[in-house]
KEKE-3310 file (N, C-alpha, C; in steps of 0.2 Angstrom, whole numbers, plus 5000, padded with zeros to 4 digits):
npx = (5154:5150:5155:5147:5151:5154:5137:5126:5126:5140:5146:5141:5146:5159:5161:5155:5164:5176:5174:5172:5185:5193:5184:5191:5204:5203:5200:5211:5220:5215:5218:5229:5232:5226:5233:5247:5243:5239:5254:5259:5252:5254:5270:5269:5260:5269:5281:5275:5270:5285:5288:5279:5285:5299:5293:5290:5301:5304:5316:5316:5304:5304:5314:5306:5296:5302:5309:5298:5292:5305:5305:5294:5295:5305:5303:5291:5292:5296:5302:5302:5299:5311:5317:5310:5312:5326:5328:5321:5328:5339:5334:5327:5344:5346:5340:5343:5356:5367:5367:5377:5384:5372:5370:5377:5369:5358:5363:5366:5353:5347:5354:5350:5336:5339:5345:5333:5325:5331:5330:5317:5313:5311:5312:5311:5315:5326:5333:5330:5338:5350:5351:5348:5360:5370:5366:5371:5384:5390:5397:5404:5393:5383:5384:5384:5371:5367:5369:5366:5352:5352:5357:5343:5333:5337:5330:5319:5318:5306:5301:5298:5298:5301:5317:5316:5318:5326:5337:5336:5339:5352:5357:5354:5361:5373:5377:5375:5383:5393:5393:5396:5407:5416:5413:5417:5430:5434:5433:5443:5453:5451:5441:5444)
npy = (5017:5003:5002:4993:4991:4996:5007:5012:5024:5028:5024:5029:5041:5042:5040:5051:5059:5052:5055:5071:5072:5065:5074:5087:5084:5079:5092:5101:5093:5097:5111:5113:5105:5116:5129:5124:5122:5133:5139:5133:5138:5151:5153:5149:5156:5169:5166:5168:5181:5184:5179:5186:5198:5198:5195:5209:5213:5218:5219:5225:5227:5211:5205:5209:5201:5190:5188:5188:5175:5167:5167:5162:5148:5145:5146:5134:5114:5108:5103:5108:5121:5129:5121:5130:5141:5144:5141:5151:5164:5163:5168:5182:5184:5182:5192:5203:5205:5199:5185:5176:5181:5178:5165:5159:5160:5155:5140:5140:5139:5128:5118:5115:5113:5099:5092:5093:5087:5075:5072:5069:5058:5062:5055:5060:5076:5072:5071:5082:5091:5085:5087:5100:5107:5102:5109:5121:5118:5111:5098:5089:5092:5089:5073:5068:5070:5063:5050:5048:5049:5036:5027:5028:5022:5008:5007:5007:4994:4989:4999:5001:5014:5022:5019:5019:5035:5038:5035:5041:5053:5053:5050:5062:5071:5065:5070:5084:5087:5083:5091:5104:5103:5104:5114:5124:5118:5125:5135:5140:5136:5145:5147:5137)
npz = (5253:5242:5225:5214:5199:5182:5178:5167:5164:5170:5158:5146:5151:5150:5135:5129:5134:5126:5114:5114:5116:5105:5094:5097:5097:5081:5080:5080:5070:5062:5059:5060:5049:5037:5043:5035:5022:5017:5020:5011:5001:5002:5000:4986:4980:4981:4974:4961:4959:4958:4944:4938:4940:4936:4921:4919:4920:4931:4944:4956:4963:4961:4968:4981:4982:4981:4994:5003:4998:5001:5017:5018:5012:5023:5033:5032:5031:5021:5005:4994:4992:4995:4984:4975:4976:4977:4964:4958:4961:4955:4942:4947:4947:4933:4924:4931:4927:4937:4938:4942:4954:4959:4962:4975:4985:4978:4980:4992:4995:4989:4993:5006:5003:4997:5011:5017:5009:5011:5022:5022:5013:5001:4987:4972:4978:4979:4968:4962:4966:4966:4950:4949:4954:4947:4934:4940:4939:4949:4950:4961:4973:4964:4961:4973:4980:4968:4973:4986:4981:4976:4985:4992:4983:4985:4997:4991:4983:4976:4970:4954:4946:4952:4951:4938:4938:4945:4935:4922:4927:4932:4919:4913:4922:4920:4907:4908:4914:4907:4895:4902:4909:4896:4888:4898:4896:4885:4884:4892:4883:4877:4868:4858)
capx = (5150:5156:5152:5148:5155:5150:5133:5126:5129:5147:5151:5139:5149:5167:5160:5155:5173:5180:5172:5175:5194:5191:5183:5196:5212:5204:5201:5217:5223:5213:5219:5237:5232:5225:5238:5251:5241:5241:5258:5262:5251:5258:5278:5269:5258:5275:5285:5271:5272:5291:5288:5276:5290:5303:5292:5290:5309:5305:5319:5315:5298:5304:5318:5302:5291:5304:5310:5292:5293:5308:5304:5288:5297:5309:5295:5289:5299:5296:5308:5302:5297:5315:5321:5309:5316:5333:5327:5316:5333:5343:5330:5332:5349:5348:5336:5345:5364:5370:5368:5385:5382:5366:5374:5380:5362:5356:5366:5362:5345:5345:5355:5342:5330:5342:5342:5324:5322:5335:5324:5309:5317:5307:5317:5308:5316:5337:5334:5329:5341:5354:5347:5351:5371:5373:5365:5376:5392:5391:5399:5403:5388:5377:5387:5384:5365:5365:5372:5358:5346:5352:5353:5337:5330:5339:5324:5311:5319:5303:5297:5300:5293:5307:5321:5318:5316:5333:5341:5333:5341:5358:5359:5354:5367:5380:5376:5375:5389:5398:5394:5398:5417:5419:5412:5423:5438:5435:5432:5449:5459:5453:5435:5443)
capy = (5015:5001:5002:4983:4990:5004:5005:5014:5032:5027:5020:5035:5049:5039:5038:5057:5062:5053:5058:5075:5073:5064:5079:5093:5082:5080:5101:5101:5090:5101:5119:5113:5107:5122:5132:5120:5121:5140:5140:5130:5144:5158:5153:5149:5165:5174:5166:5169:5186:5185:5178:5192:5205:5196:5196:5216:5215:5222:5219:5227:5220:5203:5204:5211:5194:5181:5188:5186:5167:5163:5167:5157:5143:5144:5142:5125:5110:5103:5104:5111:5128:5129:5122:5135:5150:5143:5143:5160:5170:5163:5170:5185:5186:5183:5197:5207:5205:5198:5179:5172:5183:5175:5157:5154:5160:5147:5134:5138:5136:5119:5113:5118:5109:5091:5091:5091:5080:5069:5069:5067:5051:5061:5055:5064:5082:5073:5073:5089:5097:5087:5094:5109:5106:5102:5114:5126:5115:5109:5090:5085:5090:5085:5067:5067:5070:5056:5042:5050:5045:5028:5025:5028:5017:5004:5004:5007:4991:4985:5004:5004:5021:5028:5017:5023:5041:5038:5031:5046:5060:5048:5050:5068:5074:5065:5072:5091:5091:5082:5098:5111:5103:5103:5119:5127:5116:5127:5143:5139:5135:5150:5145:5132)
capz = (5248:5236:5218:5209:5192:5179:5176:5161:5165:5169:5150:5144:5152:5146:5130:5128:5135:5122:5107:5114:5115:5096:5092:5098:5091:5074:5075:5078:5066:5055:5059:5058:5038:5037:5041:5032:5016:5019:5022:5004:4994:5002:4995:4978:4978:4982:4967:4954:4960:4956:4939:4933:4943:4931:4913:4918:4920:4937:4947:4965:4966:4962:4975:4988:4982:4982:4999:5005:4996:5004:5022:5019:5012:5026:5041:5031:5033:5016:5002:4987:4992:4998:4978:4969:4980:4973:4955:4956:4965:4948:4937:4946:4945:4927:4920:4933:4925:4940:4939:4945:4961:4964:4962:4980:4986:4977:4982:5000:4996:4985:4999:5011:4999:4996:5015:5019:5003:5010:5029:5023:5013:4996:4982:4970:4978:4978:4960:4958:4968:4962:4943:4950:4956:4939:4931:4941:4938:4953:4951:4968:4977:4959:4960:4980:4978:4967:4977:4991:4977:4975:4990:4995:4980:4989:5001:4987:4980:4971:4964:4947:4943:4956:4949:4930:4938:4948:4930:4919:4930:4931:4913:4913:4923:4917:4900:4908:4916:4902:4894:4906:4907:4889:4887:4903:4895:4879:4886:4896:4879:4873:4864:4851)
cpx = (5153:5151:5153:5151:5151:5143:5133:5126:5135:5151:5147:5144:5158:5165:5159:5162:5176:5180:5174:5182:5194:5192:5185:5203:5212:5204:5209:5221:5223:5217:5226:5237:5230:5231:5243:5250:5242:5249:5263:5261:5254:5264:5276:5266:5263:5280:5281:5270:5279:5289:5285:5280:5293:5300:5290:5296:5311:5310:5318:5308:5297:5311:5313:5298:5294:5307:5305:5293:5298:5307:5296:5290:5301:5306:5294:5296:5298:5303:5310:5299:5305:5318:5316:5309:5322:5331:5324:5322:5338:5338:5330:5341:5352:5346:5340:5355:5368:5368:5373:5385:5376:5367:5374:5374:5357:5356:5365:5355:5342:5351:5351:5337:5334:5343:5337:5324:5325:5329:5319:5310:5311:5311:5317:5315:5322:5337:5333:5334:5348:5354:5351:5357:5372:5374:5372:5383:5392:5394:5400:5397:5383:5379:5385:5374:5362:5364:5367:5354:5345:5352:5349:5334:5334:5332:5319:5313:5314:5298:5301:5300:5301:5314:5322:5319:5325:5338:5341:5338:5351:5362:5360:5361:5373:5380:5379:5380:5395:5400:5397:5405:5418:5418:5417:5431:5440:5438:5442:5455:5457:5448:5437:5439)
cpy = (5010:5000:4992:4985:4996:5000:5011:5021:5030:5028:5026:5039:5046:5041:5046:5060:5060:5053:5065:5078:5073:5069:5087:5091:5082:5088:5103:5100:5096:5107:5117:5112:5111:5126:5131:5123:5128:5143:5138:5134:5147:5156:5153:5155:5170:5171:5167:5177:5189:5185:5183:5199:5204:5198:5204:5219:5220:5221:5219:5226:5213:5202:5204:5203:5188:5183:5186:5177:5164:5163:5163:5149:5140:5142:5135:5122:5106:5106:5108:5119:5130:5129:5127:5140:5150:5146:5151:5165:5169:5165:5176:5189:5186:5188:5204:5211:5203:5189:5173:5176:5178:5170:5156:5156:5155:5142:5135:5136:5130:5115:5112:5112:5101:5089:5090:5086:5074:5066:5067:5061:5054:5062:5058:5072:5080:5073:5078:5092:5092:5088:5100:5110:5106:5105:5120:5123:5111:5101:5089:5084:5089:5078:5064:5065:5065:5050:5044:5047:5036:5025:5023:5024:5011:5002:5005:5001:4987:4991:5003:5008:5024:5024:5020:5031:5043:5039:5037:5052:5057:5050:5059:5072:5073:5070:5082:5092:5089:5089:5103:5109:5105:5111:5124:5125:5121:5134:5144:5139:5140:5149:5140:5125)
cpz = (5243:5229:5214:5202:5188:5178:5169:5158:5165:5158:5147:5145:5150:5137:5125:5128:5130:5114:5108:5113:5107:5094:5092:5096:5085:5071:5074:5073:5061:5053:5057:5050:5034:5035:5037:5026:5015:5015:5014:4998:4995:4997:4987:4976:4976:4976:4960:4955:4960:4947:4936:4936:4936:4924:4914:4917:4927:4942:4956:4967:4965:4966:4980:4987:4982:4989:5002:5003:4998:5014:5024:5019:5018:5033:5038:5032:5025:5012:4998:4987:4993:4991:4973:4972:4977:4965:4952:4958:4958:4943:4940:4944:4936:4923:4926:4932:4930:4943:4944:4952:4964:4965:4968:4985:4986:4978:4988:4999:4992:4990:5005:5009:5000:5005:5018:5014:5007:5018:5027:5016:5004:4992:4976:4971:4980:4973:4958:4962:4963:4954:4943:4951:4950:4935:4933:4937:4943:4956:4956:4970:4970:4961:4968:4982:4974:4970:4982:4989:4978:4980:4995:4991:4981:4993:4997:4984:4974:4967:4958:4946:4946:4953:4942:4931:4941:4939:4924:4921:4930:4922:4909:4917:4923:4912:4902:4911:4912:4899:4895:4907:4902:4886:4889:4900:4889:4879:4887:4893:4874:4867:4858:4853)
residu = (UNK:UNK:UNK:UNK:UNK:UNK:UNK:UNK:UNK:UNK:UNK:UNK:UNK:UNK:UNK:UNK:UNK:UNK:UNK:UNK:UNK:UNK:UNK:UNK:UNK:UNK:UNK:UNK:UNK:UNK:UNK:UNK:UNK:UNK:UNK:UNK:UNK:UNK:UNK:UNK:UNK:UNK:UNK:UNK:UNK:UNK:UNK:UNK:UNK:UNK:UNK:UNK:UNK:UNK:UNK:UNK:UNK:UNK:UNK:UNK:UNK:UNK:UNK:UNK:UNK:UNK:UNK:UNK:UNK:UNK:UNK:UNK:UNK:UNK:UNK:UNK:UNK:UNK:UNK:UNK:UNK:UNK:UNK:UNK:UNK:UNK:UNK:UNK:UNK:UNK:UNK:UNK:UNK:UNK:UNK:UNK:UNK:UNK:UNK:UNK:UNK:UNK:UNK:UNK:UNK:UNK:UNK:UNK:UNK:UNK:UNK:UNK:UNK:UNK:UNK:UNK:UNK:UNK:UNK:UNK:UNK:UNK:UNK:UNK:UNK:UNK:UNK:UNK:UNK:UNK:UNK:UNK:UNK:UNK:UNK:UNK:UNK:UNK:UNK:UNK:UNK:UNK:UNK:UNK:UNK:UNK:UNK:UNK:UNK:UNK:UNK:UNK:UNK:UNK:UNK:UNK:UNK:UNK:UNK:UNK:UNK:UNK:UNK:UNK:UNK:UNK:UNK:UNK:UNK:UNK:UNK:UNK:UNK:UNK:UNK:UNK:UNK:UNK:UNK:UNK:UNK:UNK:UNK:UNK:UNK:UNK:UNK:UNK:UNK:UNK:UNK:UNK)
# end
């Protein structure tokens, strides 16, 4: 039997096929943003469930809720659930008198965060982690974190917005770690 070409059932029944596929990639799509978006409340639900642990001064339920928060955050791949696990485990540790223990906690998890930030090229989340290097003392990697930034606004070469935000943070963490040396140097000679 030979066929002369499609006729108008052919391009019909093609045409239904691929509105079907269409229609089961875009569910897809969907369920995955679904979940994702999901996956962005839970770690936030789980750190505002620290922060009311914290102003109760509850201790062992905002260890249970930012553990909950950080194994959410740790499933996503983005960055920032990753730097406010970091900052909710130092607020922790500070209402629980043990701060400077929580420190290298921390810093595992805002290196966590400045990596992802640095893959998913969001310049936004090298500034805030390196912020946070800072805040600790952390000058190498706050300084290292920088040069990541500017680096990166090398390919944003015609954002302004991201060059004053680069330039902003630049000047901020000079300033706070100027601090924290001069501070440290004080402590060091003995508070004068």
């Amino acid at each position: 039997m030979k066929r002369r070409g499609l006729d108008v059932a052919d391009v019909f029944a093609a045409i239904v096929i691929f509105a079907a596929v269409a229609v089961s990639v875009a569910g897809c799509d969907g369920a995955a943003a679904r979940a994702r978006s999901s996956r962005d409340v839970m770690w936030d639900v789980h750190l505002r469930t620290v922060d009311a642990a914290i102003a109760r001064r509850d201790v062992h339920a905002a260890l249970r809720a930012w553990h909950e928060a950080y194994v959410t955050a740790l499933a996503d791949d983005r960055w920032d659930g990753m730097y406010h696990a970091a900052g909710a485990y130092l607020r922790i540790g500070e209402i629980s008198g043990l701060r400077r223990d929580a420190e290298p906690k921390a810093r595992e998890l805002y290196l966590t965060a400045f990596f992802r930030a640095r893959s998913q090229r969001a310049i936004d989340g090298v500034l805030r982690t390196a912020e946070a290097f800072a805040t600790l003392g952390d000058r190498d990697v706050s300084v290292q974190c920088l040069l990541t930034a500017e680096t990166m606004l090398v390919a944003l070469s015609h954002d302004e917005d991201a060059a004053r935000r680069v330039d902003a943070s630049r000047a901020w963490i000079v300033e706070k770690l100027r601090r924290t040396e001069s501070s440290s140097g004080r402590a060091a000679r003995g508070g004068r």
